[in-house]
C-alpha positions in Angstrom: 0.0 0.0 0.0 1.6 3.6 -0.7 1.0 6.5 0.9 -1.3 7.6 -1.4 -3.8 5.1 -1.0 -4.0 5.6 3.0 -5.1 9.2 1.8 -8.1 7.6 0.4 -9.3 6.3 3.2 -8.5 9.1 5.3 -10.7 11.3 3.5 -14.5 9.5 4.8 -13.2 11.5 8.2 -13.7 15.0 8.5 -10.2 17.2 8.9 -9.2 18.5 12.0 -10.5 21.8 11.1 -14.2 20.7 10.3 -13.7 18.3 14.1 -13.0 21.7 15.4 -15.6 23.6 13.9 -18.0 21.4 15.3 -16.9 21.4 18.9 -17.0 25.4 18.9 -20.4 25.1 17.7 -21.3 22.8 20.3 -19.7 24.7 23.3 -21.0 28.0 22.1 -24.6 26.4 21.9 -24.0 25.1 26.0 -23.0 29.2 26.6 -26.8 29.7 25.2 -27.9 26.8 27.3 -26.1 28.4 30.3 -26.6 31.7 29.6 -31.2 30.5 30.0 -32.6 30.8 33.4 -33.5 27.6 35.1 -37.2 27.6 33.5 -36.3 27.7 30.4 -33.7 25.1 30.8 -36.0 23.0 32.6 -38.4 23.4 29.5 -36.0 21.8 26.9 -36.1 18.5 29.3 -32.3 18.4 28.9 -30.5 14.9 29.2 -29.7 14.6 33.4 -25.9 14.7 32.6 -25.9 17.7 30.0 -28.6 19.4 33.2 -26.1 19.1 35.6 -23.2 20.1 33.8 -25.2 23.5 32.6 -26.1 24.0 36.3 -22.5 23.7 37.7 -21.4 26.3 34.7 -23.8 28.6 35.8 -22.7 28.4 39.7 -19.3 29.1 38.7 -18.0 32.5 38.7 -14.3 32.0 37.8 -13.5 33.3 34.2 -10.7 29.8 33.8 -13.4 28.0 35.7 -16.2 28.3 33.4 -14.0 28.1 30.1 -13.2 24.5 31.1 -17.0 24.1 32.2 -18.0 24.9 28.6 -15.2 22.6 27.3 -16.8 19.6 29.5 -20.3 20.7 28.1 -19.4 20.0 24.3 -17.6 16.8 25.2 -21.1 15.5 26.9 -22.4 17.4 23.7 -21.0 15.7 21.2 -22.4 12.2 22.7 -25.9 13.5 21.8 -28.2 15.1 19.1 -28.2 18.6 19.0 -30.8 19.4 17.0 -33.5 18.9 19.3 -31.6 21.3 21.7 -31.1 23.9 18.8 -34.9 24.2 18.0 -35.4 24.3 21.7 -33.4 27.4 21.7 -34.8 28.8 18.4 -38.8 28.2 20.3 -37.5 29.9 23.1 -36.2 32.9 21.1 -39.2 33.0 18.5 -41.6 33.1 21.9 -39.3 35.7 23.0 -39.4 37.7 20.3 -43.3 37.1 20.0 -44.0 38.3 23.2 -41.7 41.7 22.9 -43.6 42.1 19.5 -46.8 41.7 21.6 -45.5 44.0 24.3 -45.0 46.9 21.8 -48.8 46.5 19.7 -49.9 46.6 23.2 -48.0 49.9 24.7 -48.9 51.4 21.0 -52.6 50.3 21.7 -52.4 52.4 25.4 -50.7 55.3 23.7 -53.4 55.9 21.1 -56.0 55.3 24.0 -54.7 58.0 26.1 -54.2 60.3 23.1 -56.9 60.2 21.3 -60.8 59.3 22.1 -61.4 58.2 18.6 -59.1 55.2 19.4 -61.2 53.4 21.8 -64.1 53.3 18.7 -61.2 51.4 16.5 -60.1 48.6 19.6 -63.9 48.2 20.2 -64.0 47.7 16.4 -61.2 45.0 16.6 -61.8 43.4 20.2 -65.5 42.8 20.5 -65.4 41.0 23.6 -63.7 44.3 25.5 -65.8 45.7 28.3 -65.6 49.3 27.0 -67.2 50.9 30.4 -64.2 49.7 32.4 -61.7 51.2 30.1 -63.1 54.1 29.4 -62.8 54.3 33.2 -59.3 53.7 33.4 -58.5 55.9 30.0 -60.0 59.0 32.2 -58.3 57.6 35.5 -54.9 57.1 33.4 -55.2 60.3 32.1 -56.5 62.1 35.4 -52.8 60.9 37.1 -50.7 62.1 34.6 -52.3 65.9 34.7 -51.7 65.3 38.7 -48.4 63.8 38.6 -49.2 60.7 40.6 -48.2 57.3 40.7 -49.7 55.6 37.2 -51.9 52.8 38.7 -54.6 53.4 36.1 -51.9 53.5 33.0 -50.8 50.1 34.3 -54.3 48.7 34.6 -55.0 49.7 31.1 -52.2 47.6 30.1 -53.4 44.3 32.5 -56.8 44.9 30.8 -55.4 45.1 27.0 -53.6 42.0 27.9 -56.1 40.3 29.2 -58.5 41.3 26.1 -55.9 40.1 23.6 
């Protein structure tokens, strides 16, 4: 056999670069899982090894510490599938950014109920099921304590209430 036909067979494995490559990715997917609170961790139902291993990384302070940590997570890493952990991750980012986008049509939704009456005619339009006495209420309440300068219980409220309504 020459040298050149060992080549051959060394190509079915991946280079070292690719084998590195791949264990980056892995450690820099554990910094996402160790970078979730414990909710959201405990949501993805992570394997009992891979749990315990994020936990310890997240108790550990030490900058050398927690390197190595992350090391130890990609070697448990790369004994598993990581796709079902990466589309736990993307969920938990997609709901994340679902709820800011649901955040801000709801702050816009206060703002054009404090600013203008004509507003509360369109939301009753869109949300049927709205008890429109109430908020009216809390739109002259809301709108009473900023004139005053006191605390904004009503402006919160309003919120609670669009919330609840959507």
């Amino acid at each position: 056999m020459s040298r050149y036909d060992n080549s051959a067979m060394q190509d079915d494995l991946p280079s070292k670069t690719k084998r590195k490559q791949a264990m980056h990715e892995l450690q820099a997917l554990g910094a996402a899982l160790v970078a979730l609170p414990q909710g959201q961790l405990a949501a993805l139902g992570l394997p009992a090894e891979l749990a315990e291993a994020v936990a310890e990384a997240q108790r550990i302070t030490s900058r050398e510490g927690r390197r190595r940590q992350l090391q130890y997570i990609g070697r448990v890493m790369r004994e598993l599938d990581p796709a079902p952990i990466r589309a736990g991750l993307e969920r938990i980012a997609g709901r994340s950014a679902e709820d800011s986008a649901r955040h801000r049509r709801l702050e816009q939704w206060r703002a054009r109920l404090l600013e203008d009456d004509a507003a509360l005619t369109d939301f009753a339009s869109t949300h049927p099921t709205a008890d429109l006495q109430a908020l009216r209420a809390l739109i002259r309440n809301a709108r009473r304590e900023q004139d005053e300068g006191r605390p904004p219980r009503a402006f919160r409220e309003i919120y609670r209430v669009l919330r609840e309504v959507e």
